[in-house]
N, CA, C and O atoms as a MOPAC input file, in Angstrom:
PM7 MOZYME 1SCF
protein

 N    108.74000 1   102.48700 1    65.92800 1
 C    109.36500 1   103.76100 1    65.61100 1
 C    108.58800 1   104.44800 1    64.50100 1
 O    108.22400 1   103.99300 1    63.41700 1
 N    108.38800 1   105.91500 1    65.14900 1
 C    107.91500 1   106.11200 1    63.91200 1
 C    108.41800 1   106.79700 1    62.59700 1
 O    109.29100 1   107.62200 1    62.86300 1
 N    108.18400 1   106.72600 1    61.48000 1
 C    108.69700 1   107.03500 1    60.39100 1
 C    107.94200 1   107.76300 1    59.18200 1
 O    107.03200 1   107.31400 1    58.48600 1
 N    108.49200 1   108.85100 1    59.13200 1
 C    107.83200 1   109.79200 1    58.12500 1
 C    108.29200 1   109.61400 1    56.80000 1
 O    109.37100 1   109.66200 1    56.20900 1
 N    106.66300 1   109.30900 1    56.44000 1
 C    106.68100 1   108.83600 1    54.98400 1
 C    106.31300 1   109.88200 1    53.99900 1
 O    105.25100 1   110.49000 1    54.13100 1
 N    107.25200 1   110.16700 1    52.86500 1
 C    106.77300 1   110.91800 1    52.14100 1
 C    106.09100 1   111.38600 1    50.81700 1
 O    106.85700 1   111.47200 1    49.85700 1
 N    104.76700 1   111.70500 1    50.59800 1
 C    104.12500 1   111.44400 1    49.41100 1
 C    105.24300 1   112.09200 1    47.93300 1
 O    105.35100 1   111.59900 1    46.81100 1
 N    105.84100 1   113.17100 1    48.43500 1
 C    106.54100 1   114.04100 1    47.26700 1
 C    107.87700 1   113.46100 1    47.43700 1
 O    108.21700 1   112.74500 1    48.37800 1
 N    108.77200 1   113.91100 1    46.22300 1
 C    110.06500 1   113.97300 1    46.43600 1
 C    110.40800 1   114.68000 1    47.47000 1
 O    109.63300 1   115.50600 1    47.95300 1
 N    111.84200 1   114.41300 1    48.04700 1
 C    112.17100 1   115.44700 1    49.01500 1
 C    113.50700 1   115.18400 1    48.80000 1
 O    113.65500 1   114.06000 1    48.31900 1
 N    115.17600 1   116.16000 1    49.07600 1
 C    115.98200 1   116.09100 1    49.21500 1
 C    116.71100 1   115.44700 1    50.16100 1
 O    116.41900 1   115.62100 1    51.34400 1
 N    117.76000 1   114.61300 1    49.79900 1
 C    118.40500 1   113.64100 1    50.93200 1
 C    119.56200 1   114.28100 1    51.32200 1
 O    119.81800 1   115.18500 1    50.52700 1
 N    120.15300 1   114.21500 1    51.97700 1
 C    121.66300 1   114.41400 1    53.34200 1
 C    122.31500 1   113.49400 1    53.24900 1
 O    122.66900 1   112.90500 1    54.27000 1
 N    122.72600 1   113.02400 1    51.89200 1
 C    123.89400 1   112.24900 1    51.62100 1
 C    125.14900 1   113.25400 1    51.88800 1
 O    125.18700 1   114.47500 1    51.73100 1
 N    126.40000 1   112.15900 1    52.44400 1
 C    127.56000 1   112.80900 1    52.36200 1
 C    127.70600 1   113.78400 1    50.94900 1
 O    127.05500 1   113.58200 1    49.92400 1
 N    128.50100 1   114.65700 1    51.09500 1
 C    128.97000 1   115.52400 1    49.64200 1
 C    129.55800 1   115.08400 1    48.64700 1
 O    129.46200 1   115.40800 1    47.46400 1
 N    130.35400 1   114.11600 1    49.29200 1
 C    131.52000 1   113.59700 1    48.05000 1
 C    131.10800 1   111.96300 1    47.52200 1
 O    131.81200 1   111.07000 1    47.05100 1
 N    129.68700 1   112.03200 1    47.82700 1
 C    129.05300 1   110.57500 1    47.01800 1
 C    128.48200 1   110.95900 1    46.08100 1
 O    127.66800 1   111.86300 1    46.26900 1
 N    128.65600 1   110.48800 1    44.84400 1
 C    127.64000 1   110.45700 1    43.43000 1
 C    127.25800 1   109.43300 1    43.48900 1
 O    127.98900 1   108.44300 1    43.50200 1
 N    125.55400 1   109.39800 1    43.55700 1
 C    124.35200 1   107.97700 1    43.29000 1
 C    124.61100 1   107.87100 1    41.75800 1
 O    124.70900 1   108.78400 1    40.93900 1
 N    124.69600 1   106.51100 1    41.57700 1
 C    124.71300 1   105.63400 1    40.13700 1
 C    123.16300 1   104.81000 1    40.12100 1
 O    122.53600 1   104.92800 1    39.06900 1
 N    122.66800 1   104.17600 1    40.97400 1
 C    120.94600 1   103.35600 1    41.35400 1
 C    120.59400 1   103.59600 1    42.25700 1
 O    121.06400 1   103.46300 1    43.38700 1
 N    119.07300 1   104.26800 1    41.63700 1
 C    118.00600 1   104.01000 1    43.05500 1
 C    117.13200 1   102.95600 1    42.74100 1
 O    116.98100 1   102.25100 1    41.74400 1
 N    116.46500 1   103.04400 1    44.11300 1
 C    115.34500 1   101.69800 1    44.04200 1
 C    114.37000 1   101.68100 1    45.05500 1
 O    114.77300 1   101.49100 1    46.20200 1
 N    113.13800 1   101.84700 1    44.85500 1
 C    112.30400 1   102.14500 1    45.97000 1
 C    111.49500 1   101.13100 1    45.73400 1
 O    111.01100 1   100.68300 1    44.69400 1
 N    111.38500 1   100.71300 1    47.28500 1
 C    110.42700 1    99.50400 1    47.42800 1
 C    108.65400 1   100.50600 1    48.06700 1
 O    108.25200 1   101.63800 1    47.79900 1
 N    108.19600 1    99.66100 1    48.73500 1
 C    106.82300 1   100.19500 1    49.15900 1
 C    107.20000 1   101.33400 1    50.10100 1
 O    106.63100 1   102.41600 1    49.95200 1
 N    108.28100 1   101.14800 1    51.23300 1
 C    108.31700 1   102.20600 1    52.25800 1
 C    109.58700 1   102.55300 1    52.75200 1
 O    109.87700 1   103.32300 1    53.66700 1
 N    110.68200 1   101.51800 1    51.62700 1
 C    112.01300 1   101.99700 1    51.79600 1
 C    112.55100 1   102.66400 1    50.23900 1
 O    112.02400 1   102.74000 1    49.12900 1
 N    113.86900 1   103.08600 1    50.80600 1
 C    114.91800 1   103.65500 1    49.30500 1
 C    116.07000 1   102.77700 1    49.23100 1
 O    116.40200 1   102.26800 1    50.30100 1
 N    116.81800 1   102.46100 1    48.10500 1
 C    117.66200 1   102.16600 1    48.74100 1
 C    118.61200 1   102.65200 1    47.37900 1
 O    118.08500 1   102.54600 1    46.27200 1
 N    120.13400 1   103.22800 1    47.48900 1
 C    121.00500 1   104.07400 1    46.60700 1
 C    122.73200 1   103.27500 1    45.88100 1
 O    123.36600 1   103.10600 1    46.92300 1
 N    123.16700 1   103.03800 1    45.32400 1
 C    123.89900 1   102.58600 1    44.89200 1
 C    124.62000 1   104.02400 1    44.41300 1
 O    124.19000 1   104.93500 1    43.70400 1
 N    126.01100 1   103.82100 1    45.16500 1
 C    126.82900 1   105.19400 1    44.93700 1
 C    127.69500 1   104.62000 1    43.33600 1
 O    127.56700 1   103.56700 1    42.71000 1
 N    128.54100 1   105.79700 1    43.08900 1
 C    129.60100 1   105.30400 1    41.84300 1
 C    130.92200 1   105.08000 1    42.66900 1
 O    131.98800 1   105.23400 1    42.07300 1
 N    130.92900 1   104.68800 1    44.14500 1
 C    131.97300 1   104.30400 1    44.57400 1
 C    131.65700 1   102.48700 1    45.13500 1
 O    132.32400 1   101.71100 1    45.82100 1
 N    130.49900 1   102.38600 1    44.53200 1
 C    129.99200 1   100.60800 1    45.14800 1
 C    129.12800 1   100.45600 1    46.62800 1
 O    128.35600 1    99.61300 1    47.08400 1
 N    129.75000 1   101.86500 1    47.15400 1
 C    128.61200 1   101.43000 1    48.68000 1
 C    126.73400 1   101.87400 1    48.60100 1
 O    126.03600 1   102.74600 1    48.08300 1
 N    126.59300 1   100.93600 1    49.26400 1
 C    124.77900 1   100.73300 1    49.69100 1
 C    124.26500 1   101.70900 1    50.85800 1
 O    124.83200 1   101.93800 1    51.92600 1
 N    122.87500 1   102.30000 1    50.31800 1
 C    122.88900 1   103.54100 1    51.38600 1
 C    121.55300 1   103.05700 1    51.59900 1
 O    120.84700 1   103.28000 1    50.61600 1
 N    120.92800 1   102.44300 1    52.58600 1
 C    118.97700 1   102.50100 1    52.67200 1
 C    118.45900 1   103.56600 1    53.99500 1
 O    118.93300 1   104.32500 1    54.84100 1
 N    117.24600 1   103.06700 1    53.54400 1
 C    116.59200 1   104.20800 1    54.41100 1
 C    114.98000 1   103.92500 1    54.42100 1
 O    114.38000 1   103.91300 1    53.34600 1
 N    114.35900 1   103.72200 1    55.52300 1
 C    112.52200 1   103.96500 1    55.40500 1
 C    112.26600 1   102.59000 1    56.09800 1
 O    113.35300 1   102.13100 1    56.45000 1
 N    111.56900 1   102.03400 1    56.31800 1
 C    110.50800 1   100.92300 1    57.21900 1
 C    111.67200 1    99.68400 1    56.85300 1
 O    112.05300 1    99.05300 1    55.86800 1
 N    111.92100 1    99.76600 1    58.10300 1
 C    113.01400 1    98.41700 1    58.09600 1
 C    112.32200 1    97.39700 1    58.81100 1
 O    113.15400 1    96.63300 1    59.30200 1
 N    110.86300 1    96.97400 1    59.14700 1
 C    110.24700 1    95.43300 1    60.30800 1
 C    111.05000 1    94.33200 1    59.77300 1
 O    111.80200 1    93.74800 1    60.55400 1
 N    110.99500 1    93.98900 1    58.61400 1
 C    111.59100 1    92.74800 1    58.01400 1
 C    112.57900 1    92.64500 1    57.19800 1
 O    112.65900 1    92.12800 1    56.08300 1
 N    113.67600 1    93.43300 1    58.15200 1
 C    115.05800 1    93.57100 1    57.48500 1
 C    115.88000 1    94.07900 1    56.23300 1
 O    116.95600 1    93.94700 1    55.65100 1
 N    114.51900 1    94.83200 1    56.19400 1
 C    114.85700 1    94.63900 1    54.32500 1
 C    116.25500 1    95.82100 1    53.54600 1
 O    116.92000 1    95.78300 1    52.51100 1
 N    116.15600 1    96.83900 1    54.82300 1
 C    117.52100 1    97.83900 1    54.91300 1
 C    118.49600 1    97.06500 1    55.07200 1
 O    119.34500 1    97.76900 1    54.52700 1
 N    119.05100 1    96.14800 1    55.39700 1
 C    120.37000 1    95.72600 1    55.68000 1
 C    121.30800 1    95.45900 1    56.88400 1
 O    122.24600 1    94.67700 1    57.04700 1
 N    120.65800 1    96.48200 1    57.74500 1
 C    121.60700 1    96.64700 1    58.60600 1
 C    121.44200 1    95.52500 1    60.10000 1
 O    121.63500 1    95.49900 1    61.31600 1
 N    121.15000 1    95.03800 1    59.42200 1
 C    121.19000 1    93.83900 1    60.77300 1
 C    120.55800 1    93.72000 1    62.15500 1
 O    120.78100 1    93.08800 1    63.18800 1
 N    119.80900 1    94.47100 1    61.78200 1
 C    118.62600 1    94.49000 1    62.44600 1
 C    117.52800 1    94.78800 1    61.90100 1
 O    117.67500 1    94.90200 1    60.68400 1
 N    115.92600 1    95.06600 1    62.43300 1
 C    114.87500 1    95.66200 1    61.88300 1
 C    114.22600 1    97.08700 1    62.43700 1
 O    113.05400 1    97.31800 1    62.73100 1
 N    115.02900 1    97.69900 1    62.46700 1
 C    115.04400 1    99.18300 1    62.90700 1
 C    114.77100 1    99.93200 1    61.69600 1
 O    115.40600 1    99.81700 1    60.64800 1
 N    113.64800 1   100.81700 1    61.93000 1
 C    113.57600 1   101.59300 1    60.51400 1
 C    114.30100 1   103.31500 1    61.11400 1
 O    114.15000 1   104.05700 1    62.08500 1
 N    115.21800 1   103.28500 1    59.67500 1
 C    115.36600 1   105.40000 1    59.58200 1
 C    115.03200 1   105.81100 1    58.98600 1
 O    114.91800 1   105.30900 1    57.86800 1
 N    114.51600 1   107.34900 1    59.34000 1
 C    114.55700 1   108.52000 1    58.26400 1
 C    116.10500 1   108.76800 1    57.24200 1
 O    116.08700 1   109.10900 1    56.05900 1
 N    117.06100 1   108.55900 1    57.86800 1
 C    118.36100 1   109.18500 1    56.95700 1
 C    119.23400 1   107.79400 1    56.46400 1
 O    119.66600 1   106.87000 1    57.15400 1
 N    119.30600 1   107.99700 1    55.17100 1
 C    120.28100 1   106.78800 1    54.63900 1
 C    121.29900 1   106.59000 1    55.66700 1
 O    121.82600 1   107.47400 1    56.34200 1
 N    121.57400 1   105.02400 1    55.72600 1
 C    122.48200 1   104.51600 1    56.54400 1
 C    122.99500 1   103.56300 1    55.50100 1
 O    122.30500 1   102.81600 1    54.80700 1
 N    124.81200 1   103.74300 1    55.48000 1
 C    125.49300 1   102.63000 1    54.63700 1
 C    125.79700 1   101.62000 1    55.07500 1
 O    126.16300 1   101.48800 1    56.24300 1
 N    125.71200 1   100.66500 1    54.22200 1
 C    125.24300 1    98.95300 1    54.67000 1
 C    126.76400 1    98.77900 1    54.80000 1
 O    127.53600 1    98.75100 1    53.84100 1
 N    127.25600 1    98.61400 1    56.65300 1
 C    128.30600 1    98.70200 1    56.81900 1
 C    129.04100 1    96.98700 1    56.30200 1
 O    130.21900 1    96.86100 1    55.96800 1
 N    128.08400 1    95.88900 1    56.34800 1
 C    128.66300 1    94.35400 1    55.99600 1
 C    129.22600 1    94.37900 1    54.84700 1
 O    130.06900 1    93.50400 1    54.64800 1
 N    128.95100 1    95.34600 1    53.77500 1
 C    129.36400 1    95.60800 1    52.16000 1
 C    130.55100 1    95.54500 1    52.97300 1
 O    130.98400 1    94.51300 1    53.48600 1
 N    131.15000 1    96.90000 1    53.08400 1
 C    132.52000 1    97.55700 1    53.15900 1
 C    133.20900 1    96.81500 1    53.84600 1
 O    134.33000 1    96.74500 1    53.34300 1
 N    133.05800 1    95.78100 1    55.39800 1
 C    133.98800 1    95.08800 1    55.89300 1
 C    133.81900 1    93.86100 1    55.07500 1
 O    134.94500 1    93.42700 1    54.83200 1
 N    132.71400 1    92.96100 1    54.43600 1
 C    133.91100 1    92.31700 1    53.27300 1
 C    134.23000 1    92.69100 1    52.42600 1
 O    134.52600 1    91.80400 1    51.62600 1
 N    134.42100 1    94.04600 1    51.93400 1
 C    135.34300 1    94.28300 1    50.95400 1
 C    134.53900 1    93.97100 1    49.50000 1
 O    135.09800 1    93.46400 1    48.52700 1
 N    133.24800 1    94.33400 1    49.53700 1
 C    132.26100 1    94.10000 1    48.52200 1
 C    131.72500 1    95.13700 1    48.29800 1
 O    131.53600 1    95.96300 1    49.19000 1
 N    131.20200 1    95.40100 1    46.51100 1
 C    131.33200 1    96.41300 1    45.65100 1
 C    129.74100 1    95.93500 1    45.04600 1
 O    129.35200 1    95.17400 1    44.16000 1
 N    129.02000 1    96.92900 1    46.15700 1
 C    127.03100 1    97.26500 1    45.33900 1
 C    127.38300 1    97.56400 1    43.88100 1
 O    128.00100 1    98.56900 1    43.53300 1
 N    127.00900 1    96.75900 1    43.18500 1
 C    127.10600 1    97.24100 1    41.32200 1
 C    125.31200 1    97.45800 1    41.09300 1
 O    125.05900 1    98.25900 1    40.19400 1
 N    124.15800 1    96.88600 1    41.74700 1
 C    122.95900 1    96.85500 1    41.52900 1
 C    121.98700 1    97.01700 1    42.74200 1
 O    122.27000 1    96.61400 1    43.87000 1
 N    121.19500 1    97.44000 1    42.51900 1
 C    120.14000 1    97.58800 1    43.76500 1
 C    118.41800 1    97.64800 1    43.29100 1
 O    118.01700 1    98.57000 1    42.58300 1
 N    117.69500 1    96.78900 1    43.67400 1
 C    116.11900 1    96.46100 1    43.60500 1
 C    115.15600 1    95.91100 1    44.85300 1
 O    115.26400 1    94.89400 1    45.53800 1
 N    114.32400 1    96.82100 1    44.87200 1
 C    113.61200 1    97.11600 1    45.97600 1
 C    112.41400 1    96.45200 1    45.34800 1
 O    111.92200 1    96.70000 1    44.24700 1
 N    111.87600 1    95.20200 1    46.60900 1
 C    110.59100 1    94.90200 1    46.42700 1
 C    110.00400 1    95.34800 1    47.38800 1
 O    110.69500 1    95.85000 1    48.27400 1
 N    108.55000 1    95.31900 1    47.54200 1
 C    107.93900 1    95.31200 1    48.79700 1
 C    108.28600 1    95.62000 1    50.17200 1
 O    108.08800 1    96.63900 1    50.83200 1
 N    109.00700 1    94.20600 1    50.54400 1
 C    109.59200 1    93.91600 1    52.17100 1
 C    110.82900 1    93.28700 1    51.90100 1
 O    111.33600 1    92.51900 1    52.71900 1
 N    111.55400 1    93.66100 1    50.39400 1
 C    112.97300 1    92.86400 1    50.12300 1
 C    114.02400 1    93.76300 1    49.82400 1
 O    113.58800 1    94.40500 1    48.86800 1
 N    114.89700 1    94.08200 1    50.03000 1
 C    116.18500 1    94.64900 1    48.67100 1
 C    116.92400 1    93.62000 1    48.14500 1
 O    117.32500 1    92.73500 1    48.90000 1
 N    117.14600 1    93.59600 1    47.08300 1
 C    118.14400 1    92.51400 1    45.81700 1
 C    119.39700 1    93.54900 1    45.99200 1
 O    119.22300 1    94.76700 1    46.01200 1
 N    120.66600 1    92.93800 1    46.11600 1
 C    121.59000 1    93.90100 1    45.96700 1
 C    122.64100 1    92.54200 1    45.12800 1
 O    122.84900 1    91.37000 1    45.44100 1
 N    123.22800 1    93.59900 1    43.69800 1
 C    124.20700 1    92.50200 1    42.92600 1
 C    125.62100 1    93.01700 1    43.20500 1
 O    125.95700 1    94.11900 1    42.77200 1
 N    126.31000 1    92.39000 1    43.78900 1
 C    127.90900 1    92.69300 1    44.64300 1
 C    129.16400 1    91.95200 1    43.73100 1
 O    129.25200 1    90.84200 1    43.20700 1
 N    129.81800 1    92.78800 1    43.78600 1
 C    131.48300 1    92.16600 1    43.20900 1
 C    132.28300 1    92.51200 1    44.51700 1
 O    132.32600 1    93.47700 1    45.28000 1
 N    132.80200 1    91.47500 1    44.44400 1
 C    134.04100 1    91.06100 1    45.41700 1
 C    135.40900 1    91.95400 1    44.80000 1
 O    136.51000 1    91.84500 1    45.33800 1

């Protein structure tokens, strides 16, 4: 798939009623920590490193739906390379 990478900043299409608290950019992903606890990634997913349970890469943040059905609260987010670190409260 392909995926447009971008050298500049550019504006994201987050919902309206989310305020970002952490970002974290790895080599070819983002990934956002709202002030409501949910996980938003986005960019070159081959080796899982978005979350979403598969290795599908997007252009538009997608929220890491496994947070919200257990009932777990993103407090941190760090992007390596081909990894995300995410620190969760139950």
């Amino acid at each position: 798939a392909f995926i447009s990478i971008q050298a500049f900043p550019a504006l994201l299409d987050l919902p309206q009623d989310l305020e970002v608290s952490k970002v974290s950019c790895g080599s070819r992903h983002t990934a956002v920590v709202t002030r409501g606890g949910e996980l938003y990634t986005w960019g070159w997913g081959k080796y899982g490193q978005l979350g979403h349970g598969d290795n599908a890469s997007s252009d538009q943040p997608r929220r890491i739906e496994y947070l919200v059905a257990e009932g777990l609260r993103a407090e941190e987010v760090v992007c390596g390379p081909w990894t995300t670190y995410v620190c969760v409260l139950e």
